[in-house]
C-alpha positions, 0 to 999 in steps of 0.5 A: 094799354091794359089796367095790369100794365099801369101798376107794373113798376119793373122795366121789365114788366112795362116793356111786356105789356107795352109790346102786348098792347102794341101788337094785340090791339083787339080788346081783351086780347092776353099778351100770350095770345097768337093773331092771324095776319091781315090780307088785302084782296084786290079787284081785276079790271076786266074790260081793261084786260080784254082791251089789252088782249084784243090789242096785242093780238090784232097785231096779227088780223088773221088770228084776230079774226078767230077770237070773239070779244064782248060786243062782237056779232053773234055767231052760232053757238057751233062755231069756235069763235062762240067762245069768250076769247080768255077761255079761247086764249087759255085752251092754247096756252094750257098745253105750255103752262098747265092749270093757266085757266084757274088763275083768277088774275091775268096771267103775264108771261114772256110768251106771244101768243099770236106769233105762237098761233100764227107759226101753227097755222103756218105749219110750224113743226111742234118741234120748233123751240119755244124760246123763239116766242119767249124773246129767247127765254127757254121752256118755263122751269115752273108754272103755278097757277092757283086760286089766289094768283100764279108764279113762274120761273124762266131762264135765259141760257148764257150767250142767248138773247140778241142785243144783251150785253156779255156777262161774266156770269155763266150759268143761266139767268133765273127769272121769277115772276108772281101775281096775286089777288092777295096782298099780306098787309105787314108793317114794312118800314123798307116796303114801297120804295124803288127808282123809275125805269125810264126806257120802260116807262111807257110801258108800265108807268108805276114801274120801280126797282129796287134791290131787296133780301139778295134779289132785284125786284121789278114791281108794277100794277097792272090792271089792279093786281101787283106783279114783282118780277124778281132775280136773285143775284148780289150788289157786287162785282160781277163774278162767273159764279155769281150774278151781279145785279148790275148783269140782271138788270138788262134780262130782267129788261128783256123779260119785261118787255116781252109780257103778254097776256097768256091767260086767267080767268075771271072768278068771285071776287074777294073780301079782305081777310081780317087779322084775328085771335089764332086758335089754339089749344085749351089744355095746357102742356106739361113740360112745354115752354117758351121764350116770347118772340123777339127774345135772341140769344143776347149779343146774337144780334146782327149789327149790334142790335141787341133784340130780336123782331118780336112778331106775334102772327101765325102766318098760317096753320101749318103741320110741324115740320118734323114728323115727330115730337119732341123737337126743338127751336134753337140757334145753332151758331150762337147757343153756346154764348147762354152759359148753361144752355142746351140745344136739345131742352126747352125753351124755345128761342127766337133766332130769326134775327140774329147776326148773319150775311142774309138780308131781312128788312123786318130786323131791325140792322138789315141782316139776319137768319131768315128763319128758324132753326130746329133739332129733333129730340133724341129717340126714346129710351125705350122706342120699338118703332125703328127710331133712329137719330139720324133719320128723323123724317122732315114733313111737308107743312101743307098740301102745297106745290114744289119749287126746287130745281135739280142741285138746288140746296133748298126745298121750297112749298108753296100754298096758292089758295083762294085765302093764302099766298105763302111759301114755306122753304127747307134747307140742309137736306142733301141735294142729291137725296132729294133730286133722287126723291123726286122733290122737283119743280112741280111736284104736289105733296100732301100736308104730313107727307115725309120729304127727307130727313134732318140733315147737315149739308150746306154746300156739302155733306157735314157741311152745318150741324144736323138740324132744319131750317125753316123760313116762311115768306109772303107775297106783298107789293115788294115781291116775297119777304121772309116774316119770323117764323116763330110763332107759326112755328110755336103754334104747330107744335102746340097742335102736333103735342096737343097742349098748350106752351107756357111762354116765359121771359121776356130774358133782360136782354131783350127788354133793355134793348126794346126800353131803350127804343121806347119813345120819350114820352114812355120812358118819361111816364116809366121814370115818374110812375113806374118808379125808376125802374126798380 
């Protein structure tokens, strides 16, 4: 702990110093300081992945014998099967799943390539369903292949799929699944935890389920890379507009069953990223400020936890959300319970984890928002560039990929780079606007390019007050999780106004509650050196 933090004789001030000292474990790092987070880079076995293909493949010998493998007799360089038998495999499946060759991770669909091949060279029309290859899952919905890993999202029509049982769910089941090189190294107190599958035990012999942040999840390693299959749905009765877990778990089975290696290609491998100091700016803004993360709304909390989860990561260096400045971070459901509080003034406020339906494992009672909420300022008295209040224009963070279907009130980007695997998701922009728009499943946007505007759907038009959320989710070995915001955010906006935010607080609100967590053996030292809380 820093030398300031020994001569601090407010509770107030210890508990600031010792969350600083906590969560800045770099010497010399300043309790303002932003940190970049940590990843882990994993390692492909490659012979193990060609074993594996030349065995779901020799199941038919005639499209076998059309693939070369390491150790095969040479051919001349004129003949097809001159070429190593992924890139081979890659050349088929592109036209299905473009970009599959730039994933440098074996890339496991519900697709059979040899059956696939096999009605081809059989004569099959191309007009013939590809679901019959896809153990009934309908064409992908989306295909991302990038140089960190890929994602997919399949779908299974209501009555398809022989020998399910019946479901009172009616519309399609969405199935997800991602794989990655890059694993986020987050201090998960929920992480790793899951039960067998027993009928899919040989299969995959790591394989568990857990049901995590409203979705079943199905995690396994193969050939030294986590995957996590995941479908959305709630732990309940089931319902025809809502999917019960218990109805997911024999898709999610079927879909499992089904995987095949459908293509990738091996590349450089990776080193670890490391966490470090995150950049920011060295002029300091003029009006600028901030509460520190983890600070809520007193009595915010979901499940009467008092504070917040203060998280000090910039999970990436993104472009502020909203085109233009000022903007402003508050809650819009708890702002009236701070007497004298607007939602349009800084500071900023921390509400990630305050009291919502929502599951999020890194609150501390299991619930809260997910994300951050934002409201852009109003227009400037004397603005001449068009401005109006409602037609603040929403940016994307990122160069980045779409994820959304039509109808779908969220917008997702995702980033697939070779030192990032992150999803940033938008909400309350009308559905119908952006189906209009073009902000569909597969679409690229540029970082800076407008997506819509500030708006107040939530199930329908005036539906929420006008403002943006704003999440940001990673890919761990328990599939995608929501991580605060905040900070992220805090940073990007120090970058749109070029100057550096002043943090103040923390509020007593918070640092009672994160006193009373305290260990003994700290509240003991605080009572005898620090004065008894004076």
């Amino acid at each position: 702990m820093s030398p300031g933090c020994a001569v601090n004789r407010k509770v107030v001030s210890f508990v600031s110093c010792w969350l600083a000292a906590l969560l800045s474990p770099l010497p010399g790092a300043h309790a303002d300081e932003f940190r970049t987070p940590s990843i882990s880079a994993m390692r492909v076995e490659w012979r193990a992945v060609l074993d594996q293909l030349r065995q779901e493949i020799g199941s038919r010998p005639a499209i076998a014998a059309g693939f070369t493998f390491a150790g095969q007799r040479r051919v001349a360089a004129t003949d097809p099967r001159a070429t190593p038998a992924l890139v081979q495999l890659n050349a088929v499946t592109a036209p299905l799943f473009p970009g599959i060759a730039q994933s440098p991770i074996p890339v496991l669909l519900p697709f059979d390539p040899a059956s696939y091949l096999d009605a081809r060279q059989n004569g099959a029309p191309d007009s013939l369903s590809i679901a019959r290859y896809q153990a009934d899952f309908r064409a992908v919905d989306f295909f991302h292949a990038g140089a960190s890993g890929y994602d997919a999202v399949f779908s299974l029509d209501s009555g398809a799929g022989d020998g399910l049982p019946q479901r009172t769910f009616a519309k399609p089941v969405e199935v997800q699944i991602s794989g990655s090189i890059l694993v986020y190294d987050l201090a998960d107190r929920l992480g790793g935890k899951g039960e067998p599958v027993k009928t899919l035990a040989a299969q995959f012999p790591d394989l568990r389920r857990f049901i995590r942040e409203g979705y079943v999840r199905y995690a396994f390693t193969r050939f030294g890379i986590p995957y996590v299959l995941s479908i959305q749905c709630l732990d309940s009765a089931p319902r025809p507009k809502r999917l019960a877990c218990r109805e997911a778990y024999p898709v999610a089975e079927r879909f499992l069953k089904a995987l095949r290696i459908a293509g990738g290609q091996p590349s450089r491998p990776r080193s670890d990223v490391a966490s470090d100091i995150a950049e920011r700016p060295a002029v300091q803004s003029a009006d600028f400020t901030y509460h520190p993360s983890g600070d809520i709304v007193a009595g915010s909390g979901g499940r009467r936890q008092q504070g917040g989860h203060a998280d000090f990561t910039v999970y990436s260096q993104i472009r502020f959300p909203l085109e233009k400045a000022p903007a402003f971070a508050h809650s819009q459901s708890f702002a009236k319970r701070k007497p004298g509080a607007a939602i349009d003034t800084y500071p900023w406020q921390d509400n990630f984890c305050e009291a919502r339906s929502f599951e999020v494992g890194q609150c501390a009672s299991g619930y809260g928002h997910q994300g951050q909420d934002i409201r852009p300022g109003a227009c400037p008295a004397d603005s001449k560039d068009g401005c109006d209040p409602k037609q603040q224009a929403v940016v994307a963070v990122r160069d980045s990929i779409v994820i959304r279907s039509a109808q779908q009130q969220a917008a997702t980007l995702q980033v697939n780079t070779r030192t990032e695997h992150v999803r940033f998701r938008y909400m309350h922009m009308n559905p119908s606007v952006m189906d209009a728009d073009g902000l569909l499943n597969g679409r690229r946007v540029s970082e800076g390019e407008k997506i819509g505007v500030v708006s107040n759907y939530l199930d329908h038009p005036n539906g929420t007050s006008r403002h943006l959320h704003f999440d940001v989710q990673l890919f761990t070995r328990d599939g995608w999780l929501w991580v605060n915001p905040y900070t992220t955010l805090v940073s990007a906006y120090e970058r749109l106004i070029r100057g550096r935010g002043r943090e103040i607080g923390p509020e007593p609100g918070l640092a009672a509650a994160v006193a009373h967590a305290l260990p003994d053996d700290v509240l003991h030292r605080i009572d005898t050196q620090e004065g008894g809380g004076n």
